[in-house]
C-alpha positions in Angstrom: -3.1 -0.3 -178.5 -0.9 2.6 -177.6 -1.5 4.1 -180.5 -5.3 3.6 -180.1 -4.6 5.5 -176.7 -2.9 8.5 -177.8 -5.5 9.0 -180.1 -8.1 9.2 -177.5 -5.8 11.3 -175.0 -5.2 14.0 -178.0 -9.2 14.1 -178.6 -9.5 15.0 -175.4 -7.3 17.4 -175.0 -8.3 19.2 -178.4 -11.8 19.4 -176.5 -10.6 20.6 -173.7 -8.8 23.5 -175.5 -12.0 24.2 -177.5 -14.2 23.9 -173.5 -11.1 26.3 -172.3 -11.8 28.8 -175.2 -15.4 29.1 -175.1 -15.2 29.8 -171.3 -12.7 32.4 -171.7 -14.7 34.1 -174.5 -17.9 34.1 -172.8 -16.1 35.4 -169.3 -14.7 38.4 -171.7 -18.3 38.9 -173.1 -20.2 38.9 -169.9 -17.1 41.8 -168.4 -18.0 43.5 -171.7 -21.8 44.0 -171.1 -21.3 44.5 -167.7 -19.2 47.5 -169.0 -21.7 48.7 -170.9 -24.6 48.6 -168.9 -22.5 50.3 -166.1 -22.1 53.1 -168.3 -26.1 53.2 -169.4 -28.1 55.1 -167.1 -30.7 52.4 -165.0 -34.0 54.7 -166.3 -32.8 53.8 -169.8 -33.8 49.9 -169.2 -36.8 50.6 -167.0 -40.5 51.0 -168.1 -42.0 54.7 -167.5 -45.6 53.6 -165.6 -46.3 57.3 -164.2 -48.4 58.1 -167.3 -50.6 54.7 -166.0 -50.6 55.6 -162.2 -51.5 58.9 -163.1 -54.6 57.9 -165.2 -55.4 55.5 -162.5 -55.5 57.8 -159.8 -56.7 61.6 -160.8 -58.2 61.9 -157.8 -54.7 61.4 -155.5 -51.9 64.2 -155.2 -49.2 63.7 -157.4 -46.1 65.5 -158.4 -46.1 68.4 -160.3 -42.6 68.1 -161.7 -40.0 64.7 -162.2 -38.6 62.7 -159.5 -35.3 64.1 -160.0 -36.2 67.7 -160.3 -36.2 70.1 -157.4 -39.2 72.8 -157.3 -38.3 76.4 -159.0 -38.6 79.8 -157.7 -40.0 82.0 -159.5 -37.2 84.7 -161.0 -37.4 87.8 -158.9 -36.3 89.9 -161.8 -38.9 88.6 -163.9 -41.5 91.5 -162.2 -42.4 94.0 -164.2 -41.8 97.4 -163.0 -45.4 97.9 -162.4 -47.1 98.5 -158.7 -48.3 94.8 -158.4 -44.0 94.6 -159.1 -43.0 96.9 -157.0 -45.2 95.5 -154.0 -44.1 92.0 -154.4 -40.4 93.5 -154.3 -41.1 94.9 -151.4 -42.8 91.9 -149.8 -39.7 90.1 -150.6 -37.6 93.0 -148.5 -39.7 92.7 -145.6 -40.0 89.2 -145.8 -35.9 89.1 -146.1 -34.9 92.2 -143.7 -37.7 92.0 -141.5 -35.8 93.4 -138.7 -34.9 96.2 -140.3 -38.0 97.5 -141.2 -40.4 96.0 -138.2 -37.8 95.2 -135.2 -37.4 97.1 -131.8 -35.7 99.7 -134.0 -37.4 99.1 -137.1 -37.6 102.1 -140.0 -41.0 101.8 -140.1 -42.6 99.8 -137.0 -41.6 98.3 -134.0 -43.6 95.1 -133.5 -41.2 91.8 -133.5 -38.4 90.3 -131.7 -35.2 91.4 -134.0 -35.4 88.2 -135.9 -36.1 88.1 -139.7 -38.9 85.9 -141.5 -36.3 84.4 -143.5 -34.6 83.3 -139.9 -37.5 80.8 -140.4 -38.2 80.6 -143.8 -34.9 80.4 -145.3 -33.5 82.4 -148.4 -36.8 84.7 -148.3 -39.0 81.5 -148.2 -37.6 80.1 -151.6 -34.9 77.4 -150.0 -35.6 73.3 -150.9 -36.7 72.0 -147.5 -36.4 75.6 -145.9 -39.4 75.5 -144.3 -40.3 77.4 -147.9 -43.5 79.3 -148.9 -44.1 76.1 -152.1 -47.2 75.6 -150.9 -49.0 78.5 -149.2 -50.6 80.0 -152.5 -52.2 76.6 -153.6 -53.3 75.7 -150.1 -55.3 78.9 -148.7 -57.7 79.8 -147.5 -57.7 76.4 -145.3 -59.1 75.3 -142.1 -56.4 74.5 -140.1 -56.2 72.6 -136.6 -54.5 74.7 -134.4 -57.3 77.6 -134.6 -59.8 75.5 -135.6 -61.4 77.8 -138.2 -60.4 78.9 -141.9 -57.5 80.6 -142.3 -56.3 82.4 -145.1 -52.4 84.0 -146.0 -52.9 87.1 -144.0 -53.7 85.1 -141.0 -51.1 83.1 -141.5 -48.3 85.9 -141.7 -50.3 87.3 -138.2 -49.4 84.0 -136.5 -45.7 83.9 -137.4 -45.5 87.8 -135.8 -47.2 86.7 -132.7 -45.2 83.7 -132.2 -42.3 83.2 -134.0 -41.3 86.9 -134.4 -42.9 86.8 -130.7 -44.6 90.1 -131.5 -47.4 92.0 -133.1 -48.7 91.5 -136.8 -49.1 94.5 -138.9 -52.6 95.4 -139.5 -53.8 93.6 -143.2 -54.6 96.5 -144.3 -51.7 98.3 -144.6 -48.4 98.3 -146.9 -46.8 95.9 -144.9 -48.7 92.9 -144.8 -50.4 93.6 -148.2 -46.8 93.3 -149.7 -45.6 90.3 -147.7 -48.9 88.3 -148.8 -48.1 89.1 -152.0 -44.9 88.1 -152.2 -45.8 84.7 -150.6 -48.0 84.1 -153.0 -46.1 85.0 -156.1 -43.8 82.4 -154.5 -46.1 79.7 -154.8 -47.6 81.1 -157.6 -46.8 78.2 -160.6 -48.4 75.1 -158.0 -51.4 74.1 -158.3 -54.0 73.0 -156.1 -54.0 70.3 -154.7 -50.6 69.4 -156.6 -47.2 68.6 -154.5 -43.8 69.7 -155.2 -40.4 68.1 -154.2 -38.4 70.3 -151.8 -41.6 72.1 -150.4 -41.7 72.7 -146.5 -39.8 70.8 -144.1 -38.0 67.4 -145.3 -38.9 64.1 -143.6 -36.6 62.3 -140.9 -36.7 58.8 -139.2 -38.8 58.3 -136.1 -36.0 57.9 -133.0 -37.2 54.7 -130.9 -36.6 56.4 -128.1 -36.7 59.9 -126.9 -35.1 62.8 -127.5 -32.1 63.8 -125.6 -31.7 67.7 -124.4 -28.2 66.3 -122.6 -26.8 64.9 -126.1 -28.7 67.7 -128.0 -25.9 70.0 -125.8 -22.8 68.4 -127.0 -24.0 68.7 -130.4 -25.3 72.1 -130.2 -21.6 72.9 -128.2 -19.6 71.7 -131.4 -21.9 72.0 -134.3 -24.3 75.3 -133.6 -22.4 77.4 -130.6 -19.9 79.1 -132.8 -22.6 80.8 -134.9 -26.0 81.2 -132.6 -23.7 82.1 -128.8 -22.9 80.3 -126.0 -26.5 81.2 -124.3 -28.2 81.1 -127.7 -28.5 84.5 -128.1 -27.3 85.2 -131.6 -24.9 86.5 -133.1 -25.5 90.7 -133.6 -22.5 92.9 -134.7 -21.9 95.8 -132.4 -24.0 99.0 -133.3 -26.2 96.7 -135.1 -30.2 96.2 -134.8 -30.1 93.6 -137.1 -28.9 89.8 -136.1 -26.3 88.3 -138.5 -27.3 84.6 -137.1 -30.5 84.8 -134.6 -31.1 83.8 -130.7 -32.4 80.0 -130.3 -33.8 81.1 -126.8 -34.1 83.6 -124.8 -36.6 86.8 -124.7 -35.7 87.3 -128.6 -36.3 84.4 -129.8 -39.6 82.1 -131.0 -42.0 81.7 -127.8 -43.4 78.7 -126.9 -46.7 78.7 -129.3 -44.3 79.0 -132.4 -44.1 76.0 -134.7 -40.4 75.6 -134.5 -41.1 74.9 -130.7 -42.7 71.6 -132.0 -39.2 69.3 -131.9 -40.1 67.3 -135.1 -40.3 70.8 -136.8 -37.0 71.5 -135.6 -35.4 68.4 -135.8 -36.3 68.4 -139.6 -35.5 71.9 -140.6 -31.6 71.6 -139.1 -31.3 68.2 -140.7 -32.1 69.8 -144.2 -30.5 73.3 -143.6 -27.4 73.3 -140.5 -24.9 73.6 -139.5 -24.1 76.4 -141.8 -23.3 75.0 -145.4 -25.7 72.0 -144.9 -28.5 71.1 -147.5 -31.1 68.7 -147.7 -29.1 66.4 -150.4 -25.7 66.8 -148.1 -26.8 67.4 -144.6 -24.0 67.2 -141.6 -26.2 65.8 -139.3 -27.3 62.5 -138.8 -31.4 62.1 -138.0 -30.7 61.4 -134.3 -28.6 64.4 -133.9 -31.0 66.7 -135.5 -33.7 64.8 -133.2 -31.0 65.3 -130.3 -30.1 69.0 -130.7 -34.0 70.2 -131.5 -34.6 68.2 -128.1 -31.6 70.7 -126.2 -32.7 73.9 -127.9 -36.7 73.9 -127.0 -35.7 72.9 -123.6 -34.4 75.8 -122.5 -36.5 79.4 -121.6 -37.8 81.3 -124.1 -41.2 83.7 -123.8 -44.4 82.3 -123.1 -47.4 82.8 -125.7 -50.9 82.5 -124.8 -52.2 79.1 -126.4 -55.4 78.5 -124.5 -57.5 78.7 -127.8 -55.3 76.7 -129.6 -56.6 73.5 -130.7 -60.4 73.9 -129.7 -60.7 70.1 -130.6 -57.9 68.2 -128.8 -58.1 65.2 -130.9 -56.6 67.1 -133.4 -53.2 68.0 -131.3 -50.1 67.0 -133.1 -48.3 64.0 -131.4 -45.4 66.4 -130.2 -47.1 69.4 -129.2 -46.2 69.7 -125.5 -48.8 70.9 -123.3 -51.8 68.7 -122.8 -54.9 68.0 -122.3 -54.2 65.0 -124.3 -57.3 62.8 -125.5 -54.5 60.1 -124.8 -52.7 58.6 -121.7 -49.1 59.9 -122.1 -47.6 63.1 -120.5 -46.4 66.4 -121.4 -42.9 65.3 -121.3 -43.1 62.4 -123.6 -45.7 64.6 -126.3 -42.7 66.8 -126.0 -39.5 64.5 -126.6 -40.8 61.1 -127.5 -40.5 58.4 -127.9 -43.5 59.1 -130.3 -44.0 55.6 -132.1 -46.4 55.1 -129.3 -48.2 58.3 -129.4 -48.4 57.8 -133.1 -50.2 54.7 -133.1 -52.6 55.0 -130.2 -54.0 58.2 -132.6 -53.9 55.7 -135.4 -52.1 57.7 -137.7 
């Protein structure tokens, strides 16, 4: 009988050995392929659809290059030393040095503020997220909003003089402005209509559920932006110079009050993507309700007026943080100006 039981006990156990060994081997082969597929790229296991969607939906804007990839410039050295060449060069100086040729000492004119386009539209307009000239050749001529007529590049360029370079356009016939709209243009020149490319304009932030703050937009602005843009936001200008190294944030040299940076969600989106110095739009240094925060502190404080009284000749069509009324809705200038704008948003239905 013992015998008999011994028996049974060693069958057991040589089962359990063989239950022990097949666990352990498929723990070591489950670590093994979780090894591997660590080391596989996820695309690699994923279906493309973007040829279906695509055929689906002709009709919708799409992308014009991969998820992945960031839109190109085109190469500046690439122009043939030609007149068309030599006036997109050029466009690109002006466009770059603006002050230098067109500023209150200007070589050739004296129409703007001191500040440069680029001061706006970073690295000449060419910058992912720079507030960048992507898109201007594929979307004018356009009817836009704010004038409520067509506009085409020229125009365009006029407005930013008047407002953000708080001054006067060049006349679009001469040198000038013939070579800036041509070098805006070559910009864009590779996107086509009606096409979007990643890293174009302004990137997108989240909503704040509540307003701005100017008062926290200070401490921010004290820490993060004072050291390069002045303790009044004047700029930074080197002695002697004409030209500012870093520009004024208010103040009579800065954007007035009808320039699109004066909208804070323009603001608050072109700092997160491109400041404090260093800053990009895949490694920003500040957080979405700082940028919110310190866009809030900077467009509170004086800066010249601009005559807007023909902006917006249908007032439905106001953004929901441009901040002087009349409104077609019920909330004030303050809250169209700092939010919170979830409920401006959805009483326009947007």
């Amino acid at each position: 009988m013992k015998r008999d039981n011994d028996k049974e006990f060693g069958s057991l156990l040589i089962k359990f050995s063989n239950l022990i060994g097949l666990s352990a081997l498929t723990t070591i082969l489950l670590l093994f392929l979780v090894f591997i597929f660590r080391l596989t790229p996820a695309h690699t296991y994923l279906p493309d659809f973007s040829q279906v969607f695509q055929d689906s939906a002709p009709n919708e804007v799409t992308e014009t290059v991969g998820d992945d990839e960031i839109w190109k410039v085109p190469d500046l050295a690439s122009l043939p030393a030609t007149p068309e060449g030599d006036q997109i060069r050029y466009g690109h100086e002006l466009v770059k040095n603006t002050a230098q040729y067109l500023g209150p000492e200007g070589s050739v004119l004296h129409i703007s503020n001191g500040m440069n386009c680029q001061n706006c539209h970073l690295d000449a307009g060419t910058k992912p997220y720079g507030n960048n000239y992507a898109l201007v050749a594929s979307t004018y001529p356009k009817v836009r909003a704010r004038s409520g007529m067509e506009e085409d590049v020229t125009k365009r360029v006029a407005d930013c003089f008047e407002r953000s370079l708080n001054g006067t356009a060049p006349g679009k016939d001469t040198k000038e402005m013939r070579a800036m709209v041509a070098y805006i243009q070559w910009v864009g020149k590779d996107v086509k209509k009606g096409n979007k490319v990643k890293g174009s304009g302004l990137m997108d932030i989240e909503m704040l559920n509540r307003a701005s703050s100017p008062e926290l937009g200070k401490v921010i602005y004290i820490h993060k932006c004072q050291v390069c843009h002045g303790e009044e936001g004047e700029g930074m200008k080197p002695q002697g110079s004409a030209v500012y190294v870093y520009p004024p944030l208010w103040g009579e040299n800065s954007y007035n009050d009808g320039a699109g940076l004066y909208r804070i969600s323009n603001f608050a989106k072109y700092v997160k993507a491109n400041m404090p110095l260093g800053a990009t739009y895949d490694n920003p240094q500040l957080t979405d309700e700082e940028a919110w925060d310190v866009a809030a502190f900077v467009n509170s404080m004086l800066r010249p007026n601009k005559n807007i009284s023909n902006d917006w000749p249908d007032i439905s069509k106001k953004p929901f943080d441009h901040p002087f009324g009349p409104y077609t809705d019920n909330f004030n200038e303050e809250q169209h100006k700092y939010g919170p704008f979830q409920p401006i948003i959805t009483s326009q239905g947007k």
